[in-house]
Structures are given as C-alpha cells and as structure tokens.
C-alpha positions, 0 to 999 in steps of 0.5 A, a space after each residue: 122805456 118812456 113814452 112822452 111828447 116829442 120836442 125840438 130837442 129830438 129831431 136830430 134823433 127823429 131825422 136819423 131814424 126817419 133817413 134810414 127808413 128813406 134809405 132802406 125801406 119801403 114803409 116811406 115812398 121818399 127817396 132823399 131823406 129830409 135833413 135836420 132842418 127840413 124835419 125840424 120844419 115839419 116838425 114845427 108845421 105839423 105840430 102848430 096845425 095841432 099834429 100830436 108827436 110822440 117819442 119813445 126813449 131811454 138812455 140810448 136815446 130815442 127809440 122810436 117816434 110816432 105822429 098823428 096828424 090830420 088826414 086832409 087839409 080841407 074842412 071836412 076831413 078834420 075829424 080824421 087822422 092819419 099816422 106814422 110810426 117809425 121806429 130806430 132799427 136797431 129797436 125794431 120787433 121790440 115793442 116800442 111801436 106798440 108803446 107807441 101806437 096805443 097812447 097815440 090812439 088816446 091822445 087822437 081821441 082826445 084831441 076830437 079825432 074820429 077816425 084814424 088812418 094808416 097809409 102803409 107804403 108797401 103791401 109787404 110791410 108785415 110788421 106794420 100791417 100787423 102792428 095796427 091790426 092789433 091796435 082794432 085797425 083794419 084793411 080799408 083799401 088797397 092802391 095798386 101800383 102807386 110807387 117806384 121804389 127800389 126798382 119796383 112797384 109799391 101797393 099801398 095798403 089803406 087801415 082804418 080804425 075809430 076812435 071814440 064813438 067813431 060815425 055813431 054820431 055827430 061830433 
C-alpha cells in the first residue's frame, strides 16, 4: 500500500468510494452522492484553500482517501482543521485509515494547523471513534439529534486532538 497525494486523476475513485458511503452508511449525513464532476469540484475548492488530500492505493487502485481542511471559513478558525477519511468498502478494518490518518496528522502540522477535528456523523460509528482515538483524539462533544438519516436520528460526535505545540502558545 502507498500512501501519497491525491490528484485529479483519483477522483472518479474518490467519488465511488465516497457515493457508497452516502448510500450505505451513516458517517456522512448526505443522502444523494455528488458526482465525478461535483467531487472533482470540491476537490479542486478545497485543495486551492490549502485542504491537504491523501490517497491510499495499490494495484487495485485506490483504497481509501483521507483530507483535512479548514475547520471554518472565517479568520480565527485558521489554525484549526477538520478531517475526513473514507475508505473503499471492500478494504475496511484493514488498516488503511490508519495509514492514513497518521501522515495527515503531520502534514496538518506542517501546514501550521493547531488543532484537528473530527465530526463523526453517527454516534454508532465504532470504527471511526476508535480509529481516532488511537491517533491522541478525544470526545469533544456530542450533538444530539442533528441528522435524519435512514429513518432515524443521528448524534454527532465532535474529537479533538492537538497538533504540534497545540494552545501552548501563539502561532
């Protein structure tokens, strides 16, 4: 498996693994996957804002893709981020959120984030709660009630963790 940057030529990838999420589970709250070009879109938006987007691969192609991009538009959130990490299912409980989610951490740092986020749609998201509790994330908060998805309410579950000297001080 390599972990690398994503690029253009992965979003029809990124797309397929992201629509069966919308379709199948919870840890996204939309209901009508974006298509290729929507996500290549998005892709494009959150990349020029200075989103960091990672891929795993291997000869089957991509495995899994995670991001971190800033948390809020406005000024005072720019030190922190929030990611995502979705990975193909056929390759979940594998490992590849793992390969992905440490190297993001460090690129995050790097960039001159000083908090990360994760906002986990559904409460019940067991494998993602835990994969970010390994990687020094921890229960920020819950919002109860705030999707409608397959027929029931969804709490989200807010995790924070720092990233280099975090609030010790100033950026």
């Amino acid at each position: 498996m390599e972990i690398r940057p994503a690029a253009p030529a992965d979003i029809p990838e990124i797309q397929a693994i992201y629509a069966h999420h919308v379709l199948n589970g919870t840890g996204t709250f939309e209901e009508m996957p974006p298509s290729v070009e929507e996500m290549a879109g998005r892709f494009a938006a959150f990349t020029a804002a200075g989103a960091i987007w990672l891929v795993a691969g291997d000869a089957t192609g991509v495995l899994g893709y995670a991001y971190a991009a800033r948390y809020h538009s406005r000024a005072a959130y720019r030190f922190t981020a929030e990611d995502s990490v979705y990975i193909r299912d056929d390759r979940r409980g594998t490992g590849v959120g793992q390969a992905l989610l440490a190297p993001l951490i460090d690129a995050a740092t790097e960039a001159g984030f000083r908090q990360m986020l994760a906002v986990i749609g559904d409460a019940a998201n067991a494998g993602s709660i835990a994969l970010h509790r390994r990687h020094g994330f921890a229960e920020a908060g819950r919002l109860h009630a705030v999707g409608y998805k397959f027929g029931r309410w969804r709490d989200v579950v807010l995790m924070q963790r720092p990233l280099g000297q975090g609030d010790a001080a100033a950026p």
